[in-house]
C-alpha positions in Angstrom: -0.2 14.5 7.6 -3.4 16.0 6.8 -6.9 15.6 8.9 -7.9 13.0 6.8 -4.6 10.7 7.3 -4.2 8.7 10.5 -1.7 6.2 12.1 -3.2 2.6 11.5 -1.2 -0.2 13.2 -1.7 -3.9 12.0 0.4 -6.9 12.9 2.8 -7.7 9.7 1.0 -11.6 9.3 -2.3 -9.2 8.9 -0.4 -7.3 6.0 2.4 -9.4 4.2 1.9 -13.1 2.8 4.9 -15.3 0.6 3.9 -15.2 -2.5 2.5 -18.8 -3.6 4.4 -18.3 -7.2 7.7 -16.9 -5.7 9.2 -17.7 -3.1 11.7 -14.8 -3.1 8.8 -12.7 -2.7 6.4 -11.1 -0.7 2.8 -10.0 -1.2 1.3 -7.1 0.4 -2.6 -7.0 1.3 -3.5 -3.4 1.5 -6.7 -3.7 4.2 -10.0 -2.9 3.0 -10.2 -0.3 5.8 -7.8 2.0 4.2 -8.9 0.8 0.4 -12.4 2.3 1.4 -11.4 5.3 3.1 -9.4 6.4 0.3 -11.4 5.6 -2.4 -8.7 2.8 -4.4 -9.7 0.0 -6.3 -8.5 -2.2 -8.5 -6.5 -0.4 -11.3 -5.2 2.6 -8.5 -2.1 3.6 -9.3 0.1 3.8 -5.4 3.6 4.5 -4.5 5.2 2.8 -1.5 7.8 5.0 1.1 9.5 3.2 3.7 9.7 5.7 6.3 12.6 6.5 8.5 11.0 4.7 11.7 10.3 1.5 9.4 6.7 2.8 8.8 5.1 2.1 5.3 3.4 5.1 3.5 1.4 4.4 0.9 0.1 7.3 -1.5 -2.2 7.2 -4.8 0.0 8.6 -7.6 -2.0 11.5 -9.1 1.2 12.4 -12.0 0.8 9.9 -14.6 4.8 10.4 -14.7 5.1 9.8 -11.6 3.9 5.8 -11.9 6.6 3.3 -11.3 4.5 1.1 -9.3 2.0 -1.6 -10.3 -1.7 -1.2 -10.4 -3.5 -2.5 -7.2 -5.2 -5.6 -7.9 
């Protein structure tokens, strides 16, 4: 973790929502707090890590080969 990365904690009803469309899924709100700080917008490609403590890392994807993930909207 650099200098610029920090632990944020939110409460999961702050973060996750069932998707209106889908039942089977869920929809993740990324908070405008960290949306600012890095600098995404709409059209930022991310990647999403579980981490082995159940911790969710979320990274821009600079490799355009390296984009699995959908856009954030």
């Amino acid at each position: 973790m650099n200098k610029d990365d920090q632990l944020l904690t939110y409460k999961q009803e702050e973060i996750f929502s069932e998707d209106p469309n889908n039942p089977d899924n869920v929809m993740m709100k990324i908070p405008d707090e960290i949306m600012k700080k890095k600098g995404w917008g709409p059209g930022t490609a991310i990647k999403i890590k579980v981490g082995d403590q159940g911790t969710i890392i979320i990274e821009e994807v600079k490799d355009k080969g390296e984009n699995k993930s959908k856009p954030v909207d």
